[in-house]
C-alpha positions as CSV (number, residue, x, y, z in Angstrom):
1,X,27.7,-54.1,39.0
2,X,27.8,-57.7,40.7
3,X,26.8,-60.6,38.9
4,X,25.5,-63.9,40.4
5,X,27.8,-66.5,38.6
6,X,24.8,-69.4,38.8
7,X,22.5,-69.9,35.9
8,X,19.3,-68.3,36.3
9,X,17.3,-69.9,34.0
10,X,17.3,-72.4,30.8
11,X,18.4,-69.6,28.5
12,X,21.2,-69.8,29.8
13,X,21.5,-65.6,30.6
14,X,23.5,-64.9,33.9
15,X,21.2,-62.4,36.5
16,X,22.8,-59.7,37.9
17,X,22.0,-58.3,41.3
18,X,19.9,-54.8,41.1
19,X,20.8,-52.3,43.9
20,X,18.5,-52.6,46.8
21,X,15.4,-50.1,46.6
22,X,14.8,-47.1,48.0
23,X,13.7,-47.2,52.1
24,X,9.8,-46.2,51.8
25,X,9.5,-47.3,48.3
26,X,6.9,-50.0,47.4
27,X,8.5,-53.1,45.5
28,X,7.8,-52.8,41.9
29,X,7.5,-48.9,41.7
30,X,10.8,-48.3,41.7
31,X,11.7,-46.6,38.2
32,X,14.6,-48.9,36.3
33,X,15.1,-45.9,33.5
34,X,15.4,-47.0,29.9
35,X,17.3,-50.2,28.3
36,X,20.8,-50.3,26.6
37,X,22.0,-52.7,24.6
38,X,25.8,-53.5,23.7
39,X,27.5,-55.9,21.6
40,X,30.5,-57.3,23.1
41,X,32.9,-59.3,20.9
42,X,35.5,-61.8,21.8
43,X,37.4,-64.6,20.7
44,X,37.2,-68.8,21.5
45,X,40.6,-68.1,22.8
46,X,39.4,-65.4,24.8
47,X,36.4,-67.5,26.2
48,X,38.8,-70.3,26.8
49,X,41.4,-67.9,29.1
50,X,38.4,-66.5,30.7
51,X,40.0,-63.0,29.8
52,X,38.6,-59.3,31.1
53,X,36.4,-57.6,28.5
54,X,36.3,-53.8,28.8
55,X,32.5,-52.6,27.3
56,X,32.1,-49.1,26.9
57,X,28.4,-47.3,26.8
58,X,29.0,-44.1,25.7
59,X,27.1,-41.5,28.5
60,X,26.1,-44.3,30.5
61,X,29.3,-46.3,32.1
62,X,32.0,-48.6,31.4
63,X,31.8,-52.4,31.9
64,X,34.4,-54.7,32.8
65,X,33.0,-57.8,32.5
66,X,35.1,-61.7,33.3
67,X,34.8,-63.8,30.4
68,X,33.6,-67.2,31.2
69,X,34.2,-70.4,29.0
70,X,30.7,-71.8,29.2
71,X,29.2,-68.0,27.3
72,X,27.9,-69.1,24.2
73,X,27.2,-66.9,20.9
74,X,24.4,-64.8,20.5
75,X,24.0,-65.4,24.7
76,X,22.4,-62.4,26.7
77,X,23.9,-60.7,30.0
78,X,21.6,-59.0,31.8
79,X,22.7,-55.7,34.2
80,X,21.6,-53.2,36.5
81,X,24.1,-50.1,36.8
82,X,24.6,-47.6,39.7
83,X,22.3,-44.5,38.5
84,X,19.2,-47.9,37.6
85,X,19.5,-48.1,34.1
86,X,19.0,-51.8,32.6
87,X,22.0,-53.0,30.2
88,X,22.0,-56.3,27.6
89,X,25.1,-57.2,26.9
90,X,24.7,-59.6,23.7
91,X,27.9,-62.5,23.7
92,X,29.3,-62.5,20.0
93,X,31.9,-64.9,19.0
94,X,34.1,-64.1,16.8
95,X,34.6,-67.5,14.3
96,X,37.6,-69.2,14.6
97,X,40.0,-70.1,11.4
98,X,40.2,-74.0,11.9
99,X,37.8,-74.8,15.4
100,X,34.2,-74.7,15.2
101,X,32.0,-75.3,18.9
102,X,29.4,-77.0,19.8
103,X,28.5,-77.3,23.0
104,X,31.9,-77.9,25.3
105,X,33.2,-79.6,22.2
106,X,35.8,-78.4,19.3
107,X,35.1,-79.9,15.7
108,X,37.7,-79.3,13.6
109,X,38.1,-80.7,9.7
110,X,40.6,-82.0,7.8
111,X,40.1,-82.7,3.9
112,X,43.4,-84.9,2.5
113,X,43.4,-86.5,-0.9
114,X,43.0,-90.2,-1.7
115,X,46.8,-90.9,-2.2
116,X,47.2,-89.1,1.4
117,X,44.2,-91.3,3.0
118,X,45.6,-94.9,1.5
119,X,49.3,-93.9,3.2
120,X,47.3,-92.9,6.7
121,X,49.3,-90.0,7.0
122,X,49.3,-88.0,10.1
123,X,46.5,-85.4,10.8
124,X,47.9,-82.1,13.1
125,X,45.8,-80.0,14.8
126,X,46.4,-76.9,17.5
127,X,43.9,-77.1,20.8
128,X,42.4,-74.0,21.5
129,X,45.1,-74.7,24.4
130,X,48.2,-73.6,22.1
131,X,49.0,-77.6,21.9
132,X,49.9,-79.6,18.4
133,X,47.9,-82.9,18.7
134,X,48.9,-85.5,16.2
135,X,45.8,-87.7,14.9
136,X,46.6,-91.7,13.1
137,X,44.5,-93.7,12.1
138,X,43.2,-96.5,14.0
139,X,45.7,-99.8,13.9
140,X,48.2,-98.2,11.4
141,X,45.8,-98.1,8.3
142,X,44.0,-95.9,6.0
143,X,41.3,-93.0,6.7
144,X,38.1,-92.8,5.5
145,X,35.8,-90.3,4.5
146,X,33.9,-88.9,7.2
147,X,36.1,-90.4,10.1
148,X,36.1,-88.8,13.4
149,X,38.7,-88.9,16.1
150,X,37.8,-87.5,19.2
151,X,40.4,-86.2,21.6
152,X,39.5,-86.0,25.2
153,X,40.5,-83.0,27.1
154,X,40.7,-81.0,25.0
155,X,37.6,-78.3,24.2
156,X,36.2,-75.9,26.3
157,X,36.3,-76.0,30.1
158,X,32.5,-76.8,31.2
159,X,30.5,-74.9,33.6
160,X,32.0,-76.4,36.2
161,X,35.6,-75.2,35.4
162,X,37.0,-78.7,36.3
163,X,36.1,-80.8,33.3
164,X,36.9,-79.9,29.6
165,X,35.3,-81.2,26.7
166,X,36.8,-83.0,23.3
167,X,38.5,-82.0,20.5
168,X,36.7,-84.0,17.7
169,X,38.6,-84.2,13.9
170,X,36.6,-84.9,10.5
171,X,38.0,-86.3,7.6
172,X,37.5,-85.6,4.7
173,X,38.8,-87.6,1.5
174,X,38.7,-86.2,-2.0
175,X,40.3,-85.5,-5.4
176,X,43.5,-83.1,-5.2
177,X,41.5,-79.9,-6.7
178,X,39.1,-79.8,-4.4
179,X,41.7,-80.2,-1.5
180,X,43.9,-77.5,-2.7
181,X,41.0,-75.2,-3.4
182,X,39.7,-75.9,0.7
183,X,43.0,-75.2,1.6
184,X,43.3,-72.0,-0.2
185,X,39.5,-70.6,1.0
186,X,41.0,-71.7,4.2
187,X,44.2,-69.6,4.5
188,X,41.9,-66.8,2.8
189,X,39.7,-66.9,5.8
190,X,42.4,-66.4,8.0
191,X,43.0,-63.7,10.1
192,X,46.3,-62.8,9.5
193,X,45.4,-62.7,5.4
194,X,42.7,-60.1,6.1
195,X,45.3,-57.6,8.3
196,X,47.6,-58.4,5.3
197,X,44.9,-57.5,3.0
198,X,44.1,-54.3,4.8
199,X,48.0,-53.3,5.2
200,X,48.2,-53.6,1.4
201,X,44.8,-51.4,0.8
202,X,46.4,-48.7,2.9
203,X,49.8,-49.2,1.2
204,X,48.3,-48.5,-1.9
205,X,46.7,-45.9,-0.8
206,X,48.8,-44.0,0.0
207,X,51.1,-44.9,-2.8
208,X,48.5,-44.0,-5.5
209,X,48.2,-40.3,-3.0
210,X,52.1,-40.0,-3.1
211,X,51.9,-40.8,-7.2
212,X,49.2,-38.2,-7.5
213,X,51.3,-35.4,-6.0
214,X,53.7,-36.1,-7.3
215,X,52.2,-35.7,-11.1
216,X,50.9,-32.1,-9.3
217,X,54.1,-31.1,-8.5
218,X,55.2,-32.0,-11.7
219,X,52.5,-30.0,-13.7
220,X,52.9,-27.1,-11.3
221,X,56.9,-27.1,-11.6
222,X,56.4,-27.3,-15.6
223,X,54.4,-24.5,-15.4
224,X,56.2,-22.1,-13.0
225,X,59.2,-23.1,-15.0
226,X,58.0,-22.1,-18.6
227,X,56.5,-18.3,-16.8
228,X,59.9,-18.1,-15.7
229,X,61.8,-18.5,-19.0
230,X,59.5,-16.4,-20.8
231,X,59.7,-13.3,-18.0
232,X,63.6,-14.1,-18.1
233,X,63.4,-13.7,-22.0
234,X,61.9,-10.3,-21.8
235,X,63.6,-9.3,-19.4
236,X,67.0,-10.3,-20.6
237,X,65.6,-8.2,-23.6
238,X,65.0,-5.1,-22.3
239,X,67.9,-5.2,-20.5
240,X,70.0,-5.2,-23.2
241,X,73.1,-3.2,-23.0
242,X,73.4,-0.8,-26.0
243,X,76.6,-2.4,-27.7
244,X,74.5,-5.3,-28.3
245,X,71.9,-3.1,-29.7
246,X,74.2,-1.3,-31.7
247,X,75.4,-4.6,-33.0
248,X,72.3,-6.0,-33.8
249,X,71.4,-3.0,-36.3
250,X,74.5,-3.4,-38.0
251,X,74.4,-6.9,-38.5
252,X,70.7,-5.8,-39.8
253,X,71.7,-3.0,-41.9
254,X,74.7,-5.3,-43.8
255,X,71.9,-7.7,-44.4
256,X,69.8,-5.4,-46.3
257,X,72.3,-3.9,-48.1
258,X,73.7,-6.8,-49.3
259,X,70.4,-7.8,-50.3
260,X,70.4,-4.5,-52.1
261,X,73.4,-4.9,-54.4
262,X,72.2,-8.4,-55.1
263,X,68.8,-7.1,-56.9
């Protein structure tokens, strides 16, 4: 399917070009089949590279659709494939760890304490561009609470795909437990803590799985092992050469007799 890169209208959904009707047909009786809708997730990053996004349909075809900076979340692509049935494709964004949109802009937040503020420490913050960019406070003094910074060139590109927006930073001034318990909701929220999360759910897993057979084994071994004895036992019994026999009844015998003469 071709798309028509211009916006078609204020909700800012992107047309897509139907295949030309049948010769002999009258416009509007041509039969579009039923409507399919997909959700198709991506990153800021993503948006920002303007990477390819395979969609799958199951039974109905496989998309691969150019991501474009200027998609917003929750936006609607509309689609006409080969055989005429209509597909929404619905733009989710996947929320980013420390940048936040809004519009063509980045807003990203920084919470310091008061000590940290009065010393107008530096402020760090990675562009959705891979760069470090190093915020100071104007004129060498102290930040205040709910200062922004605005950095120009640095958010999304804009339609256009010559002109990027700014990357705008917040701060935010408080007392040292509510800064370390940000940070720590913070490095929860990340990414790279949830994967670690879910490698140390399957770890455990499968450790409590390995634990449990092995207390199985361990039953069944204890088990075989005790049958084993006992059939040994009565084996070794029965089996019993006759000098041992014979040897037994004697020791037996003096026993009794001796028991005898001591009455």
């Amino acid at each position: 399917a071709e798309y028509d890169a211009q916006r078609s209208s204020a909700s800012a959904s992107y047309a897509f070009h139907p295949p030309p009707p049948t010769p002999g047909t009258p416009p509007g009786a041509q039969n579009l089949g039923p409507t399919h809708t997909v959700l198709m997730r991506c990153t800021l990053r993503e948006l920002f590279e303007g990477r390819p996004k395979l969609v799958r349909i199951p039974g109905v075809c496989s998309l691969n659709i150019v991501l474009r900076p200027e998609w917003q979340h929750g936006q609607i692509l509309s689609l006409l494939s080969e055989d005429g049935q209509r597909i929404r494709v619905v733009v989710f964004v996947l929320s980013h760890h420390d940048l936040a949109r809004r519009g063509d802009d980045l807003i990203a937040e920084r919470i310091i304490t008061r000590r940290a503020a009065a010393r107008g420490i530096p402020l760090r913050v990675r562009a959705i561009d891979g760069r470090v960019l190093t915020f100071r406070p104007l004129r060498g003094g102290a930040w205040c609470d709910g200062q922004r910074l605005a950095w120009r060139g640095a958010g999304m590109w804009t339609p256009g795909g010559t002109v990027r927006g700014d990357l705008v930073l917040t701060v935010r001034v408080g007392d040292w437990l509510t800064v370390l318990g940000v940070r720590t909701l913070r490095v929860l929220s990340t990414r790279a803590f949830l994967r670690a999360v879910q490698v140390a759910i399957v770890v455990m897993k499968v450790d409590s799985a390995v634990t449990f057979a092995r207390a199985c084994w361990r039953a069944v071994h204890g088990v075989l092992s005790t049958l084993w004895t006992q059939l040994s036992d009565t084996a070794g019994a029965a089996r019993a050469p006759p000098a041992n026999r014979r040897a037994y009844r004697r020791s037996q015998a003096r026993k009794n007799t001796g028991a005898q003469w001591t009455r």
